[in-house]
SERO-4910 file (N, C-alpha, C, O; in steps of 0.05 Angstrom, whole numbers):
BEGIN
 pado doro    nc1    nc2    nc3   cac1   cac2   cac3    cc1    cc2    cc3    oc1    oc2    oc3
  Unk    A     17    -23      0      0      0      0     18     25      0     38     25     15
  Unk    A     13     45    -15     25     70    -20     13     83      1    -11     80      4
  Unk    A     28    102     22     13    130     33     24    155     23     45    154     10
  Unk    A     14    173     26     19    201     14     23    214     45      7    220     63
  Unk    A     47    216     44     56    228     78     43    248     86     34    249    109
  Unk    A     38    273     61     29    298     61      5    309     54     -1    332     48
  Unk    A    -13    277     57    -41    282     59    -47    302     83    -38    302    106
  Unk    A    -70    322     69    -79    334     92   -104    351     91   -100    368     75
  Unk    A   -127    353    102   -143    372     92   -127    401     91   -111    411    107
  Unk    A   -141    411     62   -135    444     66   -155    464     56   -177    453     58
  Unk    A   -159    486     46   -170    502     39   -162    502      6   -140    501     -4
  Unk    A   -185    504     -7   -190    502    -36   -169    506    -50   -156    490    -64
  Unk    A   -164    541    -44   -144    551    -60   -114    548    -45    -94    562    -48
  Unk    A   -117    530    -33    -78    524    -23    -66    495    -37    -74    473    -31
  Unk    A    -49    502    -54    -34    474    -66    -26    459    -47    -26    467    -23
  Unk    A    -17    434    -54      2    410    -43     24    418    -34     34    438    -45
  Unk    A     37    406    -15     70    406    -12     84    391    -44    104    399    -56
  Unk    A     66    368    -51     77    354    -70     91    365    -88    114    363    -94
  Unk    A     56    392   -105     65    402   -125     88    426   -126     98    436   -146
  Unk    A     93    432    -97    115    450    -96    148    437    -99    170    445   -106
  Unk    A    133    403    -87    168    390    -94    168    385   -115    186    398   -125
  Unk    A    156    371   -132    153    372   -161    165    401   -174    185    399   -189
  Unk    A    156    420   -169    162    447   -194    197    448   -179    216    447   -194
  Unk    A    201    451   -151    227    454   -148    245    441   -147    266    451   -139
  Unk    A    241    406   -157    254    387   -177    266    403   -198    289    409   -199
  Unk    A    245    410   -217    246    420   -245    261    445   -246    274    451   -266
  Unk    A    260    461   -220    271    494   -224    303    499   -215    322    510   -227
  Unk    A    300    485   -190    321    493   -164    344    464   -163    368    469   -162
  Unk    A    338    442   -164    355    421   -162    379    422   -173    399    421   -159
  Unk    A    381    423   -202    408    426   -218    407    452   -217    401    456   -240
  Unk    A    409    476   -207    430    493   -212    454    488   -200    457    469   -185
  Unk    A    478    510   -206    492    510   -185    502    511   -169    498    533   -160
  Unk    A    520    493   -150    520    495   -127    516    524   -109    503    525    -88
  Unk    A    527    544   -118    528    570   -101    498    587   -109    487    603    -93
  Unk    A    487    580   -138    461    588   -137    444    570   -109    438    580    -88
  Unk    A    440    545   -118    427    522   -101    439    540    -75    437    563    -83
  Unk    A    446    541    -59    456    557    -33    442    578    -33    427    580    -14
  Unk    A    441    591    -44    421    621    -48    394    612    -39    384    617    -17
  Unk    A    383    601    -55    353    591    -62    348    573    -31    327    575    -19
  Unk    A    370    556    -22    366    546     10    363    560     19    339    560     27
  Unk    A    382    590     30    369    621     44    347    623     44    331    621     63
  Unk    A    340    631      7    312    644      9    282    628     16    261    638     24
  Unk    A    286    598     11    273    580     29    261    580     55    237    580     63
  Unk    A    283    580     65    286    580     96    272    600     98    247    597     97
  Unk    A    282    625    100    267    653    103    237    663     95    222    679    107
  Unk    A    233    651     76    203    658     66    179    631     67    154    634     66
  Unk    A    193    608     69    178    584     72    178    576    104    157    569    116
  Unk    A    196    576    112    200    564    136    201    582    159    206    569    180
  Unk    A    199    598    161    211    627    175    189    642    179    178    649    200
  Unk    A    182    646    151    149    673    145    126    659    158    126    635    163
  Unk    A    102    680    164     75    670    162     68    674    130     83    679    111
  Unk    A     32    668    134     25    656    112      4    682    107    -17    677     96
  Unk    A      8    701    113    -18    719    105    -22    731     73    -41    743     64
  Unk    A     -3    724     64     -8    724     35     -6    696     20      7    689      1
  Unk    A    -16    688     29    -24    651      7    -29    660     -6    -16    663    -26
  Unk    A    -55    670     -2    -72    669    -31    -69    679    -55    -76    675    -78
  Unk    A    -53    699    -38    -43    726    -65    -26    712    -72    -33    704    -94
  Unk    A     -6    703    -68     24    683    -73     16    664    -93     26    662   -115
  Unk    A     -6    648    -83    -22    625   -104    -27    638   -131    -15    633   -152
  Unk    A    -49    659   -126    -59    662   -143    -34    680   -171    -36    680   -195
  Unk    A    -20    691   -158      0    705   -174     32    671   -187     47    668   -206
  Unk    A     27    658   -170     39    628   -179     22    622   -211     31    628   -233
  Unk    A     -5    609   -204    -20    602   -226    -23    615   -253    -26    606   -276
  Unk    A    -19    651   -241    -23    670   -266      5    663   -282      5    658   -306
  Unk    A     29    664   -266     58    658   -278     60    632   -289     78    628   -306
  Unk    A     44    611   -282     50    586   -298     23    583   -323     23    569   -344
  Unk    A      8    595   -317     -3    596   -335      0    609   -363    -16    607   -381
  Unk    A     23    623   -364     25    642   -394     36    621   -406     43    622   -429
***
């Protein structure tokens, strides 16, 4: 049996953890090393660090940018 660790109820408009590791597979993984270091900072600081009082705006400005 498969579980999904990061099952969780949430609110409509809030994505997955998944699809955030997914896109930062694709974005952040292979750069280079001293970029990749950067991008850990800004991580930490705005993911791990920040509150969340702009999700929605954050989401919704995510979706508009992947969507073009």
């Amino acid at each position: 049996m498969l579980v999904n660790y990061w099952w969780r109820q949430t609110p409509a408009w809030m994505d997955t953890p998944m699809n955030t590791l997914m896109l930062a597979l694709m974005t952040i993984r292979d750069l280079p090393p001293k970029q990749r270091e950067i991008w850990d900072d800004v991580c930490r600081h705005y993911v791990f660090a920040a509150n969340d009082e702009k999700a929605r705006a954050l989401r919704a400005r995510l979706l508009q940018r992947l969507n073009r």
